[in-house]
KOLFIKOL-989145 format. One record per residue (C-alpha): residue in three letters; x, y, z. Coordinates in pm, whole numbers, padded with zeros to 5 digits, always signed. Example, Ala and Ser with C-alpha at 12.3 -4.5 7.8 and 13.67 -1.06 7.14 Angstrom:
BEGIN
ala+01230-00450+00780;ser+01367-00106+00714;
This chain:
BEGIN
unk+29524+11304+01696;unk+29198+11368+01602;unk+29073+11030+01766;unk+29308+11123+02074;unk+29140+11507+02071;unk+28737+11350+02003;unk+28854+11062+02278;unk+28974+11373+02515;unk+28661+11550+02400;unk+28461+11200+02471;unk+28605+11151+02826;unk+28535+11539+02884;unk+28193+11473+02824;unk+28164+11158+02960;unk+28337+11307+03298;unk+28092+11672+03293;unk+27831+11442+03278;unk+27918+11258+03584;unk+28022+11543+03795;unk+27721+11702+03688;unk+27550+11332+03786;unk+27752+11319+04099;unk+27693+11741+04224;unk+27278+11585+04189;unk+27324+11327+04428;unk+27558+11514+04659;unk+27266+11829+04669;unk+27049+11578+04714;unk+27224+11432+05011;unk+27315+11787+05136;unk+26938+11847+05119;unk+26871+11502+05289;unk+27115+11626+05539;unk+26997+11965+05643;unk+26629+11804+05628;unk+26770+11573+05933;unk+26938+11835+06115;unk+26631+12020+06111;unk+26434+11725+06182;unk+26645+11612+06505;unk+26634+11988+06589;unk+26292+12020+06590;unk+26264+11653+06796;unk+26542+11778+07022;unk+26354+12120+07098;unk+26009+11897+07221;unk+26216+11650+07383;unk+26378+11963+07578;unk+26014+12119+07625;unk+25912+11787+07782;unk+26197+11756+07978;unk+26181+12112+08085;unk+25785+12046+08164;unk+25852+11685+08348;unk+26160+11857+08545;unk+25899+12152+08709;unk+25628+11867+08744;unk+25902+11728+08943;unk+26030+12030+09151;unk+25685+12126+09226;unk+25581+11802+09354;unk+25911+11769+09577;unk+25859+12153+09714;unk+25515+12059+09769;unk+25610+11718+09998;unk+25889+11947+10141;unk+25636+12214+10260;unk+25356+11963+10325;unk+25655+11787+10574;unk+25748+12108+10769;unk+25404+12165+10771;unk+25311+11844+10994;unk+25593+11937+11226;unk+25530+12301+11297;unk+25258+12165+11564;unk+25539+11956+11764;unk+25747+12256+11713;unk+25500+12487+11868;unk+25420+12226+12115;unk+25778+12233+12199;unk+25824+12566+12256;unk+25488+12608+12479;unk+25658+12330+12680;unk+25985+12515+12723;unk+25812+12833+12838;unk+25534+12696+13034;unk+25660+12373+13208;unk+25957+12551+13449;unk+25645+12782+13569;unk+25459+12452+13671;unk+25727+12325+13882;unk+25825+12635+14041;unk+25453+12629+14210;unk+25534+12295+14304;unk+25817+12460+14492;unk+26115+12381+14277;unk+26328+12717+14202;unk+26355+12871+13862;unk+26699+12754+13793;unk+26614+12387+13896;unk+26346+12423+13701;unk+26492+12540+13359;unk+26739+12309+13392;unk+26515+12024+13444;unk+26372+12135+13121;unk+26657+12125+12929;unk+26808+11780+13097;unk+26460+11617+12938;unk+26470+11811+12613;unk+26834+11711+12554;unk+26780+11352+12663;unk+26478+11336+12410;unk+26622+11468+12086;unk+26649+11248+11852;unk+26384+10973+12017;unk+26023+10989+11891;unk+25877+11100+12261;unk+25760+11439+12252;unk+25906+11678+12537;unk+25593+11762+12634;unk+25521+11402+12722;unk+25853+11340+12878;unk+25788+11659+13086;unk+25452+11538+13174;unk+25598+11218+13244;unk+25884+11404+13497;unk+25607+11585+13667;unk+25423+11244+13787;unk+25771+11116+13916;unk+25861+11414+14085;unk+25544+11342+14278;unk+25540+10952+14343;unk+25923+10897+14420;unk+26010+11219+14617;unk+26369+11235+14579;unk+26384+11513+14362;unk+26349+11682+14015;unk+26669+11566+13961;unk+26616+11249+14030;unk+26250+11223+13881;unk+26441+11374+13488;unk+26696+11084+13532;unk+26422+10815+13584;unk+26193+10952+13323;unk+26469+10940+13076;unk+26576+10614+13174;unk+26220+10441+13146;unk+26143+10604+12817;unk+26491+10460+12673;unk+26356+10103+12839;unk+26071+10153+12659;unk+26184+10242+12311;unk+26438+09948+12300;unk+26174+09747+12323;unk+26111+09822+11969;unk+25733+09843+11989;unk+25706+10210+11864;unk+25564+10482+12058;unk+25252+10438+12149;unk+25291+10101+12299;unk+25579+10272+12504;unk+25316+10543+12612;unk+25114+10256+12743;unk+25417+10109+12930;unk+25464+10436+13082;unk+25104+10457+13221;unk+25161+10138+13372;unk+25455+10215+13532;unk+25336+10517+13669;unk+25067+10327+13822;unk+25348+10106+13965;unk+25532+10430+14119;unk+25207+10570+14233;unk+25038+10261+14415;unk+25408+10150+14560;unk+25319+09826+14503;unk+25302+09590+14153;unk+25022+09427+14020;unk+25045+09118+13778;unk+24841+09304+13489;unk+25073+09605+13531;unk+25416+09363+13531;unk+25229+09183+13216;unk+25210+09473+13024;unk+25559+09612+13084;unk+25675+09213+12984;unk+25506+09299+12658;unk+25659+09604+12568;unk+25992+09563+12671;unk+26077+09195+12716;unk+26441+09154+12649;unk+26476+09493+12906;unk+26254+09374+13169;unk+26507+09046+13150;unk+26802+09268+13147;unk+26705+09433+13439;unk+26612+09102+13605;unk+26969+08980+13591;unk+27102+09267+13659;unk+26888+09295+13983;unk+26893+08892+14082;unk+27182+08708+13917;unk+27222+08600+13559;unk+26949+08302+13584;unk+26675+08496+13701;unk+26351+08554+13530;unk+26102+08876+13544;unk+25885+08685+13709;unk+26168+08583+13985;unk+26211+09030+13978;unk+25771+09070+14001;unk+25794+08766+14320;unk+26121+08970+14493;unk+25914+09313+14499;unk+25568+09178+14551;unk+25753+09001+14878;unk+25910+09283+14970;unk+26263+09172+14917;unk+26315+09427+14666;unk+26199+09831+14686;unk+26067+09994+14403;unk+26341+10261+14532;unk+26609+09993+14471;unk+26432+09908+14092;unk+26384+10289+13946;unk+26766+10326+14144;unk+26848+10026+13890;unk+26671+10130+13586;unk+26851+10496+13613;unk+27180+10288+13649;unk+27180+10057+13366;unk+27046+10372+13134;unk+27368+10509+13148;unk+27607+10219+13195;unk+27450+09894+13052;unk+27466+09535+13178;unk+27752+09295+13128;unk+27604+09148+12830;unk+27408+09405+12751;unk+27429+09828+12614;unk+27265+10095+12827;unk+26885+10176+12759;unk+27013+10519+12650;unk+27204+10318+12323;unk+26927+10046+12320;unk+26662+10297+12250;unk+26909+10544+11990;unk+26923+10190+11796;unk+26529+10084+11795;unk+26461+10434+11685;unk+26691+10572+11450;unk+26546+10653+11086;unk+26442+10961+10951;unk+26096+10987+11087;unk+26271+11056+11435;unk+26567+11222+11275;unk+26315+11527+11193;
């Protein structure tokens, strides 16, 4: 009994002693714990700050681009708006009537959105036609669409189509070509100068074969604007119109603004 009582009072010993062993390491783990959790807190919280700071950085920086964007635009927009107001003035003293003239205005800004020409230089461009082919501000809008859209499918960008433009106004105004005028319009645009050979002279003719008919007189410039405004809206038999050959060469967000 005695040796069952001291070896109950033995294991009771032996067992407080290893709770008591055991309660140590668990505080100490507890402790170990909380030290973590306050640890991961504390790395969580700066992580947050930086986050928090790199996130502004961020927003600032894109609001900044954003503005600095609209900010590059607003003279175009201004521009635009000038145009709008001032342009139908300028053709009524040429002795177009108000309503012809707005809606000349409109035709062009319409047929420009989306395209990287300014309206201003369309409408300048409109102006010069109106002039040199005298049939029209009707007429003159169609063509100065239609040579623009030429132009852009070239996929030379804008400035070389400005130059092509010049050149071709020099064309209209003169009546006549000239070699370093056709040369320049072959650069540009070379697979729409082609198009508009074939379309003009059969499907084996060259630009050259197009520069010999109207230098010869077998061709009018009438009959080669008449064909340009044509084949802007309806396209060749192997080939889109100008109108979707340009949307193509210039579509991106740069001309989407």
């Amino acid at each position: 009994m005695a040796t069952s009582v001291g070896s109950i009072e033995y294991n009771a010993r032996i067992n407080t002693a290893q709770l008591k062993a055991d309660a140590a390491v668990a505080s100490k783990t507890v402790k170990g714990v909380g030290d973590s959790s306050e640890a991961s807190a504390a790395q969580g919280s700066a992580a947050f700050a930086k986050f928090g700071k790199v996130g502004l950085t961020a927003a600032i920086a894109g609001a900044t681009a954003l503005v600095a964007v609209f900010a590059s635009k607003l003279p175009a927009a201004i521009s635009r708006i000038d145009t709008l107001n001032n342009a139908p003035k300028i053709l009524q003293n040429l002795g177009y009537s108000a309503d012809e003239s707005t809606k000349a205005i409109d035709k062009m800004d319409k047929g420009l959105r989306g395209l990287p020409t300014t309206l201003d230089g369309g409408v300048n461009a409109m102006m010069r036609f109106v002039t040199t082919t005298n049939k029209g501000i009707d007429y003159a809008t169609d063509l100065t669409l239609a040579f623009n859209n030429m132009l852009l499918a070239g996929g030379r960008g804008p400035q070389e189509a400005a130059r092509g433009m010049q050149q071709f106004t020099q064309i209209l105004g003169r009546g006549k070509v000239e070699m370093e005028e056709w040369n320049t319009l072959n650069e540009v645009m070379p697979a729409q100068m082609k198009q508009l050979a074939t379309s003009m002279l059969g499907p084996t003719a060259t630009t050259m074969d197009l520069y010999n008919a109207i230098k010869e007189g077998n061709i009018s410039i009438e009959q080669m604007t008449d064909k340009i405004v044509e084949l802007n809206k309806t396209g060749g038999a192997n080939f889109a119109s100008y109108e979707k050959q340009a949307k193509d060469a210039t579509f991106g967000i740069a001309t989407a603004f």
